[in-house]
C-alpha positions, 0 to 999 in steps of 0.5 A: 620692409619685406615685400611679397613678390608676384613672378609673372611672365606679362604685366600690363600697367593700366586696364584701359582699351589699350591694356585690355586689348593687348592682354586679351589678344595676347591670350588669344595668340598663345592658346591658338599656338599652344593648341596647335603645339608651337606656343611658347607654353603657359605664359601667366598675364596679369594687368593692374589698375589703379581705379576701384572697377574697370573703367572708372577713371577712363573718359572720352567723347566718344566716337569710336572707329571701330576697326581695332575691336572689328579685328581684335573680336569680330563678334563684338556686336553680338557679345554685347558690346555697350553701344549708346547710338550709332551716328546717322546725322552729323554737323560742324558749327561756327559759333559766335557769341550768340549765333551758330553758323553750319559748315556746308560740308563735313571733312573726311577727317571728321565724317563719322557716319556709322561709326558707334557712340560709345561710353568708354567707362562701359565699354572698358567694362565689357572688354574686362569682362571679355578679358576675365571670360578668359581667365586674364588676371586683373587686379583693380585698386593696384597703382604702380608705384615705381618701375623696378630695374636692373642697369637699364632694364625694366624688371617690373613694378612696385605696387602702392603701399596701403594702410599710411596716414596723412603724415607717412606713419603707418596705421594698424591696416599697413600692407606693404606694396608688392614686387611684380617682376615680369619678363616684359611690362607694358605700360598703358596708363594713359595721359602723362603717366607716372611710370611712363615719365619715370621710364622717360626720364631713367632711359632716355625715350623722349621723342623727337619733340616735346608732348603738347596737351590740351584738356577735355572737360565733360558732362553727361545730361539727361535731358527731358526728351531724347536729343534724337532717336538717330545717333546725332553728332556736333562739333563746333569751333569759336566760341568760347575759344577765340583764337585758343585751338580747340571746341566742343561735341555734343553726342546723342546716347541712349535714352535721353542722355547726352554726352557734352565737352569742350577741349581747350588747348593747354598751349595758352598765354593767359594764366587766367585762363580756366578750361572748365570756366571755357565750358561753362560759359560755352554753355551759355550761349543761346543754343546750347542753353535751349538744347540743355533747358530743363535737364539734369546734370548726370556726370562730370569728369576731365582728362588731358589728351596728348596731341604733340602727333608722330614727333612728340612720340617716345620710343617705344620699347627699352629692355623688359618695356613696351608702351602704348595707347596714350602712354605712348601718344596715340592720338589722332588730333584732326580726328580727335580720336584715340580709342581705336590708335590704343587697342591696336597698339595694345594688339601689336605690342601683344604680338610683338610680346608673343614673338619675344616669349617664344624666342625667350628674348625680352631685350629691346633687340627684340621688343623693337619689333614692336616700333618696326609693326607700328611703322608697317601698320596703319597707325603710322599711315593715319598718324603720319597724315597729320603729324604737323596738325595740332602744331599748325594752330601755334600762330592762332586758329585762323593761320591754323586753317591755312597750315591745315588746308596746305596738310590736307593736300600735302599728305600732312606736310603743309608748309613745312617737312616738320612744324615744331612747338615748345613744351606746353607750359611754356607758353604761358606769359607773366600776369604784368607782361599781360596787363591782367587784372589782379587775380582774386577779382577776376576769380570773384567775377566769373563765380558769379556766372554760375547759375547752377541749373546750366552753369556749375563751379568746380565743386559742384561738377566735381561732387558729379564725378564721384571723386573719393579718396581716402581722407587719412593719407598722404596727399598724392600731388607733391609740391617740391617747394610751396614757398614758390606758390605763395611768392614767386608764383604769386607775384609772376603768374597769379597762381595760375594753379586755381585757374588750369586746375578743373576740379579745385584742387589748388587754392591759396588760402590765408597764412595766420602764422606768417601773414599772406597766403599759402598753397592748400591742396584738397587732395581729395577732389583730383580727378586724376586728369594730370594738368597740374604735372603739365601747366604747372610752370616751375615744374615743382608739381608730381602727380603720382597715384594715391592710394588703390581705388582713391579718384573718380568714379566715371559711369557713362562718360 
């Protein structure tokens, strides 16, 4: 097959806030040097992405400090950028099962008192329009399909092939992918992407420890008045949860919407356990029933966040290759916050990227300049102040509070130098170890919660996000062996696929030819959040990109 090939100097996989900033900065860095006669000279940039438009397969709460975009544009507030509210109140709620109880005060961690309230989908937008204003090449409907090397060098990316029906043949619209070799790629695709991992496993960048994950599940509303005309911000912990390390925001935006979720952490025993059912049923308890009374459902979306800190990190930079923003997991669990974490390692890899173009030197000799910037930045001073949090709930929220009360006064340390945790998916324990019910009854009993004016099913919430792929292609999530699904799985774990998926993607439907069940996979629904690639626990599910712009389509969220 003849492949077209695109030489470029810097190709960034991924137009999220890490990818756009890195790219915008970069730009700006070689045309002040240029001007001044010491620039490394023309230097062609060109970011890809898989969504169908800038920003609509990114989603956060969000509340973002904005200390990155104060550096990375100064002017930002008067180029326009997309602010929904600015916080002014704040609170953080107990919840039980039908009362709410407030903290006396708010943590440092969790002050967020004039940050803005913002939609990363529209804030995603505007800085791709910064970005665009500047003549940086962004090609959307473009998914990576596999890095290209040499030895252990990162030449570039195969982009997706188009134009292949459901059993791999070719249709009339074929168009081969394109071979994108570039001097460094910087891969900023987000949580558990499919490059990354491929980098990980060929080259050996796994961090210290492994990466742990939780899942945000969201939903924007409209209500009948606006929640306030102040930039209003709750955080609650309990119920729904239990003892599972998570709980939920509710975020005031402009009009009358506002911005709701719950994130679960993914390190559960239960294979029951069903992170969008824990958000419906958060939903219904008294207060948050009465706040959402007679509004309408505007969006719906779901994605993992990386929250293993500082030790579950990989290394950042291999010859030809830098990582960033969730890719590399900048996260700050305490703070639940990551936007501003990927637009500065997106600016320091871009200067990193400036130095390597100039001394013509792309080889991680140089590129680790890129880990030495982060350690000397602040990154590492916020990061390091809780690189043992997410890891202090494994015994449970309340030996959880008492690991982080000894963190808050040890600089992060708390009991222990270095608190490790297994895999995420490890924790999860079989269905007669638990003495659980049989599956389809506890799957019968919870759709019959669903009231569908407060409380959805997956479809419904799915059909919110917008989600579309193309019908006639092959089905992006391989299942290495389903006869796993339909026996052992089965048996072992109650197909915990149908329950951790947020977007019903996995269903076990009757088998005619052999009896029994088999694994469907409605492909079309997947929003792209990578849980099955993490909770799956045989290791038998890959998520890679379908093909360019197939996914959600995200406004708002």
């Amino acid at each position: 097959m003849q492949r077209e090939t695109l030489p470029v100097d810097v190709l960034i996989v991924g137009a999220g806030p890490a990818g756009l900033a890195c790219a915008y900065h970069l730009n700006q860095m070689i045309k002040r040097a240029n001007a001044q006669g010491n620039g490394p000279g023309e230097v062609e940039i060109m970011v890809i992405e898989k969504a169908r438009e800038l920003g609509a397969h990114n989603l956060s709460g969000a509340v973002m400090d904005p200390r990155s975009l104060d550096e990375l544009i100064p002017d930002w507030k008067a180029k326009g950028c997309p602010v929904e509210r600015t916080v002014e109140d704040e609170g953080i709620y107990y919840l039980t099962e039908s009362g709410k109880f407030r903290a006396p005060w708010t943590p440092p961690p969790m002050r967020n008192h004039g940050f803005p309230i913002v939609s990363i989908n529209r804030l995603v937008k505007w800085l791709g329009e910064q970005c665009e204003a500047e003549e940086i090449l962004i090609a959307t409907e473009t998914p990576g399909q596999c890095l290209t090397f040499d030895g252990m060098r990162v030449t570039g990316v195969q982009t997706g092939d188009k134009g292949i029906n459901k059993t791999g043949d070719k249709k009339n619209s074929f168009e081969p992918g394109s071979l994108i070799e570039a001097r460094v790629t910087v891969l900023t695709e987000g949580t558990r992407g499919s490059l990354t991992k491929e980098a990980c496993n060929h080259l050996h960048l796994h961090g210290e420890m492994p990466q742990t994950y939780v899942l945000g599940v969201k939903e924007v509303w409209e209500l009948p008045k606006s929640l306030s005309t102040r930039g209003k911000v709750y955080h609650t912990l309990g119920y729904p949860l239990g003892d599972l390390f998570g709980g939920s925001w509710i975020y005031s935006m402009r009009d009358n919407l506002i911005s709701i979720g719950l994130v679960s952490d993914l390190g559960y025993t239960n294979p029951y356990t069903d992170p969008h059912y824990n958000f419906q049923k958060f939903k219904q308890h008294p207060w948050i029933k009465e706040l959402l009374r007679g509004g309408k459902l505007m969006g719906y979306g779901a994605k993992t966040i990386p929250e293993g800190g500082w030790f579950s990190m990989p290394r950042l930079f291999a010859d030809g290759l830098l990582l960033a923003g969730d890719s590399a997991a900048f996260l700050n669990s305490q703070r639940l916050k990551g936007i501003h974490l990927a637009m500065k390692s997106g600016m320091l890899a871009a200067e990193t990227i400036f130095h390597s173009l100039k001394k013509d030197d792309t080889s991680a000799a140089t590129l680790k300049l890129y880990k030495e910037a982060v350690e000397a930045s602040w990154i590492k001073t916020e990061l390091w102040e809780v690189r043992n949090f997410h890891q202090a709930f494994e015994g449970g929220l309340i030996p959880g509070m008492f690991h982080v009360g000894a963190q808050f006064f040890s600089g992060g340390r708390g009991f222990k130098a270095k608190m490790l945790s297994p895999e995420t998916h490890t924790h999860m324990r079989k269905v007669r170890e638990l003495g659980l019910k049989h599956r389809d009854e506890v799957l019968e009993s919870r759709a019959k919660e669903f009231d569908r004016e407060t409380t959805f099913d997956k479809l419904s919430d799915v059909y919110k996000s917008k989600t579309l792929h193309e019908e006639d292609q092959p089905v992006h999530l391989h299942v290495a062996d389903t006869e796993v699904c339909r026996t052992k799985c089965r048996e072992e774990y109650g197909n915990p696929c149908q329950f951790f998926c947020p977007a019903s993607v996995y269903e076990m439907v009757a088998d005619e030819e052999r009896g029994g069940v088999k694994l469907q996979i409605n492909a079309s629904n997947c929003v792209h959040c990578k849980t099955c690639d993490i909770m799956d626990p045989y290791k038998i599910i890959t998520w890679v990109p379908p093909e360019g712009g197939g996914g959600p389509e995200y406004t708002d969220l």
